[in-house]
DSSP file (Angstrom, degrees, kcal/mol; ACC not computed):
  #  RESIDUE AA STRUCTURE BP1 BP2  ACC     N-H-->O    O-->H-N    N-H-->O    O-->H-N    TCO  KAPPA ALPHA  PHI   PSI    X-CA   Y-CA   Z-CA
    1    1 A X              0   0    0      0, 0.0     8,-0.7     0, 0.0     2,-0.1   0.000 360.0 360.0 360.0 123.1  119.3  115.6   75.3
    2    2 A X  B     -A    8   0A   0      6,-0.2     6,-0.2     1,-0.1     2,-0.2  -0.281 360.0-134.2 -47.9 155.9  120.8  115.8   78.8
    3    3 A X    >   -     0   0    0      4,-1.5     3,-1.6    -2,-0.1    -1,-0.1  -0.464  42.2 -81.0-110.3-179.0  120.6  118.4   81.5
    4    4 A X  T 3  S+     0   0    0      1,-0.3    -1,-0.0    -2,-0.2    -2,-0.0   0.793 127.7  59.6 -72.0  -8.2  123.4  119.9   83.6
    5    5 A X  T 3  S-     0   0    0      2,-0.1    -1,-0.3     1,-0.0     3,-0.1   0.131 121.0-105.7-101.3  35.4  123.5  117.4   85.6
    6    6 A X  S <  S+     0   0    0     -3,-1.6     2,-0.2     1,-0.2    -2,-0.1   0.377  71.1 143.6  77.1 -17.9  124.3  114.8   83.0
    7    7 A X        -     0   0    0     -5,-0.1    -4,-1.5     4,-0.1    -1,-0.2  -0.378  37.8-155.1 -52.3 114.4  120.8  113.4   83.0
    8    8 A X  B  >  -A    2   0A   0     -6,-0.2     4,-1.2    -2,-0.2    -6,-0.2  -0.534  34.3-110.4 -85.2 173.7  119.3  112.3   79.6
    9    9 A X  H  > S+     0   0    0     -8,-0.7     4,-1.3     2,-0.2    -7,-0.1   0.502 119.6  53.5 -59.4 -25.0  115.5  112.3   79.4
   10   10 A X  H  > S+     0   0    0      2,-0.2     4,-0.5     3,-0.1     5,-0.2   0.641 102.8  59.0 -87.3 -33.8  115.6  108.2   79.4
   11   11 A X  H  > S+     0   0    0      3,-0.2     4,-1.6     2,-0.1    -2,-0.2   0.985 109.8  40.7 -80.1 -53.8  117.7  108.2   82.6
   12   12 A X  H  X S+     0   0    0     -4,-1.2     4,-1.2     2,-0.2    -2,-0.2   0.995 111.6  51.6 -53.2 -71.6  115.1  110.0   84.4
   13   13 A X  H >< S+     0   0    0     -4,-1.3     3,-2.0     2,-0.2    -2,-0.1   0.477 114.0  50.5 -45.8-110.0  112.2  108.1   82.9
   14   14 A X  H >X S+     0   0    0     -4,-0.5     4,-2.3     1,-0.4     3,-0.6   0.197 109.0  52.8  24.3 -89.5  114.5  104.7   84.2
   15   15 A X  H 3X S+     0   0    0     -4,-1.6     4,-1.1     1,-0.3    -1,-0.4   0.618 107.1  46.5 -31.4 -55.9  114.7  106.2   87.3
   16   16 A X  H <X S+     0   0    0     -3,-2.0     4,-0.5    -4,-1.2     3,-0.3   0.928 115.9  50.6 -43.5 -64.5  110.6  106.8   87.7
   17   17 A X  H X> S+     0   0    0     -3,-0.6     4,-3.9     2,-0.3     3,-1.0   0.896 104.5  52.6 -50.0 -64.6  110.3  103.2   86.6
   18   18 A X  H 3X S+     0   0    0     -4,-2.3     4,-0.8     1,-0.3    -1,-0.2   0.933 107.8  56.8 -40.8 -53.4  112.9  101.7   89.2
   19   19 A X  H 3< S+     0   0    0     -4,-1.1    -1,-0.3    -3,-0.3     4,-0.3   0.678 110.9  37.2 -64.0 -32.3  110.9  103.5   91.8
   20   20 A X  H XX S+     0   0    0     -3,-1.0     4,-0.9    -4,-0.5     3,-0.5   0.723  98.0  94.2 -85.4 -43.4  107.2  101.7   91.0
   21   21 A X  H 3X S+     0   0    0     -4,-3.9     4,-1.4     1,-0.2     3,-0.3   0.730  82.4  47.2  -0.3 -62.9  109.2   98.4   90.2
   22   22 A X  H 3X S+     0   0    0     -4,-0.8     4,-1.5     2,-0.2     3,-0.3   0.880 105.3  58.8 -79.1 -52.3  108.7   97.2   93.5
   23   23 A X  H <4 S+     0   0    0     -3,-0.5     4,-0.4    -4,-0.3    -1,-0.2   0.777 109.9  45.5 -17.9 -57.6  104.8   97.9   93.7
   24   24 A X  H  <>S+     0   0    0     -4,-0.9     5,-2.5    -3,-0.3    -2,-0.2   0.706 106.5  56.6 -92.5   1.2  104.3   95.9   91.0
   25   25 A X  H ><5S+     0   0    0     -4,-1.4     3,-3.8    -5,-0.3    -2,-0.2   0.947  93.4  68.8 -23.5 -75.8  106.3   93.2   92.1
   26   26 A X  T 3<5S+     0   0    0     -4,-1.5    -1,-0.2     1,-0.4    -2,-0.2   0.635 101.3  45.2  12.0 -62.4  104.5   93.0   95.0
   27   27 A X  T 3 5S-     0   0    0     -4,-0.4    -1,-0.4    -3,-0.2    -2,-0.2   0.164 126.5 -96.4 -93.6  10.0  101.5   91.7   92.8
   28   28 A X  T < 5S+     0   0    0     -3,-3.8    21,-0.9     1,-0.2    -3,-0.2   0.508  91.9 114.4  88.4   7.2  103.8   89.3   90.9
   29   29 A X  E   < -B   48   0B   0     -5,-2.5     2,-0.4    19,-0.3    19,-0.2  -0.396  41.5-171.7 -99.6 171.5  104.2   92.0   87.8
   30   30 A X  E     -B   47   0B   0     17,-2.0    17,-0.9    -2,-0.1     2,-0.3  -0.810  10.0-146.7-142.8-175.4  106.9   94.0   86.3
   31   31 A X  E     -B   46   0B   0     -2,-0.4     2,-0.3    15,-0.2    15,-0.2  -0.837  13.7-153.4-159.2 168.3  107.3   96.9   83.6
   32   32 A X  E     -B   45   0B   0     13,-0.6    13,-2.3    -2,-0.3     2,-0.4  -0.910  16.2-126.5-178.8 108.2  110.0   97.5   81.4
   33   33 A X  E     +B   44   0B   0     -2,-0.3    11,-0.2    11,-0.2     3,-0.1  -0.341  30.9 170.9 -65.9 111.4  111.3  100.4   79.8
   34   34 A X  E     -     0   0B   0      9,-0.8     2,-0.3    -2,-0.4    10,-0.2   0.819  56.5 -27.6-110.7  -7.4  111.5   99.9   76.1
   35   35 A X  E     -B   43   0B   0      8,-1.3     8,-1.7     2,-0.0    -1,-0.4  -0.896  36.5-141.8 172.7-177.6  112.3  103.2   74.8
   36   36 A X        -     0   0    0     -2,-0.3     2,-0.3     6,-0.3     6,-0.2  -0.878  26.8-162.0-148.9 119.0  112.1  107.3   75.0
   37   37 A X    >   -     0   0    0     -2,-0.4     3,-1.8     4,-0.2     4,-0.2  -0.857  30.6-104.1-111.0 166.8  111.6  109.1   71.6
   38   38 A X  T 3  S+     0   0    0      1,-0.3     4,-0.0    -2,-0.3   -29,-0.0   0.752 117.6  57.1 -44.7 -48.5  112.4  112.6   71.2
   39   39 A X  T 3  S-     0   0    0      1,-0.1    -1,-0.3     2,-0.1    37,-0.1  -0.152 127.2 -94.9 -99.9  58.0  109.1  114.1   71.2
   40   40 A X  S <  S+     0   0    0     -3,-1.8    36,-2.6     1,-0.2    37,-1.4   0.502  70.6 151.9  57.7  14.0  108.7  112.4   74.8
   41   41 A X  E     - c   0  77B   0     35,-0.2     2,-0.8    34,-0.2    -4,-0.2  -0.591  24.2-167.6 -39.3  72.5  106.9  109.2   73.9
   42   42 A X  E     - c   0  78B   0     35,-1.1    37,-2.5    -2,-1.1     2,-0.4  -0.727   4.3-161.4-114.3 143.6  107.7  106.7   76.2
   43   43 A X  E     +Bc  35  79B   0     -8,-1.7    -8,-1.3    -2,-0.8    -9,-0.8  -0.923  10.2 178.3-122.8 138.3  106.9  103.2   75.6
   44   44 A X  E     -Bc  33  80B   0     35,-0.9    37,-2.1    -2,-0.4     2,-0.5  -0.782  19.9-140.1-158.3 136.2  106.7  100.6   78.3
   45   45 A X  E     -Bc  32  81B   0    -13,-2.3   -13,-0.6    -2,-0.3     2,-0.4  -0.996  18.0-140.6-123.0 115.7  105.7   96.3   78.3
   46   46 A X  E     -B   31   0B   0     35,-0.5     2,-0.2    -2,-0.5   -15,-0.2  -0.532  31.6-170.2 -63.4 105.7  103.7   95.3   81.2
   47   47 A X  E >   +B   30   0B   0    -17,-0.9   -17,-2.0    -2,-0.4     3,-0.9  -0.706  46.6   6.6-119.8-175.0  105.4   91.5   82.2
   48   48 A X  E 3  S-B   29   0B   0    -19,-0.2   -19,-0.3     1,-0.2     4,-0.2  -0.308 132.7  -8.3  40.2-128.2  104.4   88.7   84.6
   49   49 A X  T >> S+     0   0    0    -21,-0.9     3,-1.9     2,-0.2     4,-1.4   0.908 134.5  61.0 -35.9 -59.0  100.7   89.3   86.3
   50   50 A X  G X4 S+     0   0    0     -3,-0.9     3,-5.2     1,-0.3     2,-0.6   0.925  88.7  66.9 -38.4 -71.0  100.5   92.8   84.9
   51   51 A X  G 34 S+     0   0    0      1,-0.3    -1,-0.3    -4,-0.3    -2,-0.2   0.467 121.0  21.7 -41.2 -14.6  100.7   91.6   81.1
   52   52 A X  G <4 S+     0   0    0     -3,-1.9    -1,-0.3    -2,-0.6    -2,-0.2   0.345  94.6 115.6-118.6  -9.0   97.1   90.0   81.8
   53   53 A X    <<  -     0   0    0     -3,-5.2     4,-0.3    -4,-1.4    -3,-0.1  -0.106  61.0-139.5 -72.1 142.8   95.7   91.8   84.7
   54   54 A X  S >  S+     0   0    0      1,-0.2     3,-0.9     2,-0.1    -1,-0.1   0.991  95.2  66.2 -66.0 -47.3   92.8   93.7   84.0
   55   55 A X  T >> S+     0   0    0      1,-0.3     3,-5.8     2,-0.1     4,-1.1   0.755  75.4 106.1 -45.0 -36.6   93.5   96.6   85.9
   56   56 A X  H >> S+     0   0    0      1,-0.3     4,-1.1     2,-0.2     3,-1.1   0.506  76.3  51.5  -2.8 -78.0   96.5   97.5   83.5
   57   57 A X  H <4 S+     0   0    0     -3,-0.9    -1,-0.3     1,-0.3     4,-0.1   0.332 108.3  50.9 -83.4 -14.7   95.1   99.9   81.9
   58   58 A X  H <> S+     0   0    0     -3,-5.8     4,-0.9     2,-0.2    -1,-0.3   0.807 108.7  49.5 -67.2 -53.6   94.2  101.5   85.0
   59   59 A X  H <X>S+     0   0    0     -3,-1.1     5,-2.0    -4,-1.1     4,-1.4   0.777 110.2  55.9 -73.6 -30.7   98.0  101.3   86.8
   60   60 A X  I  <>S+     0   0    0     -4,-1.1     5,-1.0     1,-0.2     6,-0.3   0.956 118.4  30.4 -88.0 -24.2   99.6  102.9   83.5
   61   61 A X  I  45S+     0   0    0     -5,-0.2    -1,-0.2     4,-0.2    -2,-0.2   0.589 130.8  38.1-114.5  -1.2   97.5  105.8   83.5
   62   62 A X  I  <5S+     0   0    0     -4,-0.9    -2,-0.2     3,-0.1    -3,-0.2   0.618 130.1  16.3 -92.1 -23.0   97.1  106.0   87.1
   63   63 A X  I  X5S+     0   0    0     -4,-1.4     4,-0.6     3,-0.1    -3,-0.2   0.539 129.6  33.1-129.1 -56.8  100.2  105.1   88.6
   64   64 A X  I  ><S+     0   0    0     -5,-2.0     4,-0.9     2,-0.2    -3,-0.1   0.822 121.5  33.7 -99.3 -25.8  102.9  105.3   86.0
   65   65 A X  H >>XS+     0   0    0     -5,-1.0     4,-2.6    -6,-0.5     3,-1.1   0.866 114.3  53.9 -83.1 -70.0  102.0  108.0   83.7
   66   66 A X  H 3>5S+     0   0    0      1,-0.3     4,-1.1    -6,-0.3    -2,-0.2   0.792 116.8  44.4 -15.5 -46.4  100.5  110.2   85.9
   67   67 A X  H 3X5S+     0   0    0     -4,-0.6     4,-2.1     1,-0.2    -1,-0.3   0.938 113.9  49.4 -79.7 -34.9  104.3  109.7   88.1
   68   68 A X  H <X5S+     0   0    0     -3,-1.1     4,-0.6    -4,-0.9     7,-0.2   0.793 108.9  51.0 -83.7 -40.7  106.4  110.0   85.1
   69   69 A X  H  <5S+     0   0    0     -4,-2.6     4,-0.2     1,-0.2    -1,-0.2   0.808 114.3  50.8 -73.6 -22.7  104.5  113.4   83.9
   70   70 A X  H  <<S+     0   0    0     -4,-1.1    -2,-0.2    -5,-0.5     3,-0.2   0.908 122.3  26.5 -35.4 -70.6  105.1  114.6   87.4
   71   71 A X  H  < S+     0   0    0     -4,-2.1     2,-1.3     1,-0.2    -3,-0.2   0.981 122.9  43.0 -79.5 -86.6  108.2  114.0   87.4
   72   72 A X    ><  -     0   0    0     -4,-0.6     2,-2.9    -5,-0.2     3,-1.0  -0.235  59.0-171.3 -21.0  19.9  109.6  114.1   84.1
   73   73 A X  T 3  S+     0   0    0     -2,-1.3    -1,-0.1     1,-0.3    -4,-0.1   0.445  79.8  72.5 -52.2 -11.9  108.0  117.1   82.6
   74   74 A X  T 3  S+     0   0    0     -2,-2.9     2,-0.5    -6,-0.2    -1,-0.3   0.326  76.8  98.8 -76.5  -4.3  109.6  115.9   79.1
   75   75 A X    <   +     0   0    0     -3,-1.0   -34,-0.2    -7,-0.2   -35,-0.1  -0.889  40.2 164.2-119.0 144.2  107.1  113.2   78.9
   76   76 A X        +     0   0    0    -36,-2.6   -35,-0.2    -2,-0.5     2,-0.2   0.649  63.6  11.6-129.3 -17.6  104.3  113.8   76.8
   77   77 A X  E     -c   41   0B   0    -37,-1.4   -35,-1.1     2,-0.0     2,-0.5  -0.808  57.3-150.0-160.8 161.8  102.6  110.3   76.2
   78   78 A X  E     -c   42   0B   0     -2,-0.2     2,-0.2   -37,-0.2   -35,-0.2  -0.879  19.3-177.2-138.3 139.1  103.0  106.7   77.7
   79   79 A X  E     -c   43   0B   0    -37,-2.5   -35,-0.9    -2,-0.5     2,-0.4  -0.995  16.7-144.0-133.5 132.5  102.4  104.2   75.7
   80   80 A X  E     -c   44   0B   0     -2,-0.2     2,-0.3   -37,-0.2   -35,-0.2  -0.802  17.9-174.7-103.3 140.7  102.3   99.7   76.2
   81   81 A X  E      c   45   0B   0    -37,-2.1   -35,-0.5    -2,-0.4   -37,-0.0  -0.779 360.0 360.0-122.6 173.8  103.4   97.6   73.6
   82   82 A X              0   0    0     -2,-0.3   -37,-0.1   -37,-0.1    -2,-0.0   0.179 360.0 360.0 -81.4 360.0  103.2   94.0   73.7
């Protein structure tokens, strides 16, 4: 679904994502958007340093959900797959 401004729900979430990019860079990690479902589901792979780091679980529900429900008000869940 889109907004008036042309905006899907996936393009904003993108957009969230691009913006913490660089943070975890920083630490030698990444994320990767891997999909959007309807009823706001969005699922996300943790790569480089992240994918092993302990803390993970910490930054996705501190950092990246927490920004994405903020922002996104269409996102209902984050979820990492492997």
């Amino acid at each position: 679904m889109a907004d008036s401004q042309g905006s899907t729900v996936k393009d904003k979430v993108a957009g969230v994502i691009d913006q913490i990019r660089p943070a975890l860079q920083r630490d030698g990690g990444d994320i990767e958007l891997v999909d959007v479902t309807a009823d706001g589901v969005v699922s996300v792979r943790l790569q480089g340093a992240c994918s092993g780091c302990p803390s993970a679980a910490m930054t996705l529900s501190m950092l990246v959900e927490r920004k994405l429900k903020a922002d996104v008000p269409e996102v209902t869940e984050l979820v990492s797959i492997p």
